[in-house]
N, C-alpha and C positions, 0 to 999 in steps of 0.2 A: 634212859639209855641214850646215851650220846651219839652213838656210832649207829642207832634205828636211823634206816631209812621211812620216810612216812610215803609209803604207798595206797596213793588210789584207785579205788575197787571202779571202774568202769564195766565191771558186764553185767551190771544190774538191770538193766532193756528200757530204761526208762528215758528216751530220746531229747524233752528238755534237760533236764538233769544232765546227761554227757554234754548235751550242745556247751552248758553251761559250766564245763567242767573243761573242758577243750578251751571253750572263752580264756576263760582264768588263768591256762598255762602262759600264756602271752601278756596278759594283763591282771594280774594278781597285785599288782604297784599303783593301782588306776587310785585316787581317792572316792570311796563308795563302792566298793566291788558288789555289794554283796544287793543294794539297790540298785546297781546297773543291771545283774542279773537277773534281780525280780524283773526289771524292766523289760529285756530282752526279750526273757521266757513266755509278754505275754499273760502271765497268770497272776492271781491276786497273790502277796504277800504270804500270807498266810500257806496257801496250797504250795505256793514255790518254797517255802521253808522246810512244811511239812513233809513234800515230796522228795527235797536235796536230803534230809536226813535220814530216812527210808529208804532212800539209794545207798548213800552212800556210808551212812553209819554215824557220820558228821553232821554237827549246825553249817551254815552256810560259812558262819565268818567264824567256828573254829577250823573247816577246812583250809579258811582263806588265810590263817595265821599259821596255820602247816607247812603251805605253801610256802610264804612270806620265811619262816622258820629254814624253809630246806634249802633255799637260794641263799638265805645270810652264811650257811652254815660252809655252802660252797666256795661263797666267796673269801669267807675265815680263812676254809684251807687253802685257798690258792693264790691269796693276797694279801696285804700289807697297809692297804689304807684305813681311815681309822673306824670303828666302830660306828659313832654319828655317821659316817656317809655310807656306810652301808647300811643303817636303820633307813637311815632317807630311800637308800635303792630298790629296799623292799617292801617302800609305801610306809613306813612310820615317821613324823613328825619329831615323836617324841624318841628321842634315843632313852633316857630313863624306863618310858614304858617298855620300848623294846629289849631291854637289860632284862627288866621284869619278866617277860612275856619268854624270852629266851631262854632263859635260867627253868622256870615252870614248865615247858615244854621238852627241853634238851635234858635238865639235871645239874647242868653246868652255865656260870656267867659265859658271854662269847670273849671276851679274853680268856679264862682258860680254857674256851672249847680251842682258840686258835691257838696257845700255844700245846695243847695236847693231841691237837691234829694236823696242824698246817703241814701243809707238802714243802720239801725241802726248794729252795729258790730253783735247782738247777729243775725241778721235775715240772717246776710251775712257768717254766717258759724261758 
């Protein structure tokens, strides 16, 4: 579904788990999100996995490609520059994998997601 928004569930009570979900709005583009957050939290690897998933419904790093996902897809519609730098803006290297990774998530390549959504120039500023 292209036009889903991917919303996260924060009133699960589990206070590393939002700490670390709060983190990620900001820095979801960090390279290693998902071992800075084990970091942060504190807890071993394993329980911060286990715990992020039981909150939230999600792995840590298919959250963090949701993420990653919902920022490319803003930028599709409200912009013009090209694919690669927008893979790069949401922490992907690899524009190929991010093609991949988009398409599997969206249903759609982000060229057609951008020309089946983009906001018209006058709305985009």
């Amino acid at each position: 579904m292209p036009y889903a928004v991917f919303q996260a569930d924060k009133s699960h009570g589990d206070g590393d788990v939002l700490a670390s979900q709060e983190w990620l709005i900001e820095h979801f583009a960090v390279s290693s999100p998902v071992e800075e957050m084990v970091r942060r939290s504190g807890l071993s690897e394993r329980t911060f996995k286990r715990r992020f998933r039981k909150a939230t419904g999600h792995s840590p790093l298919s959250y963090v490609q949701h993420l990653r996902v919902e920022e490319a897809k803003r930028q599709l519609e409200r912009g013009d520059q090209p694919i690669e730098e927008i893979a790069w803006s949401v922490g992907y290297e690899d524009p190929s994998f991010f093609r991949r990774l988009f398409k599997r998530l969206v249903g759609l390549t982000p060229g057609v997601y951008r020309r089946k959504f983009q906001l018209p120039a006058i709305a985009r500023g």
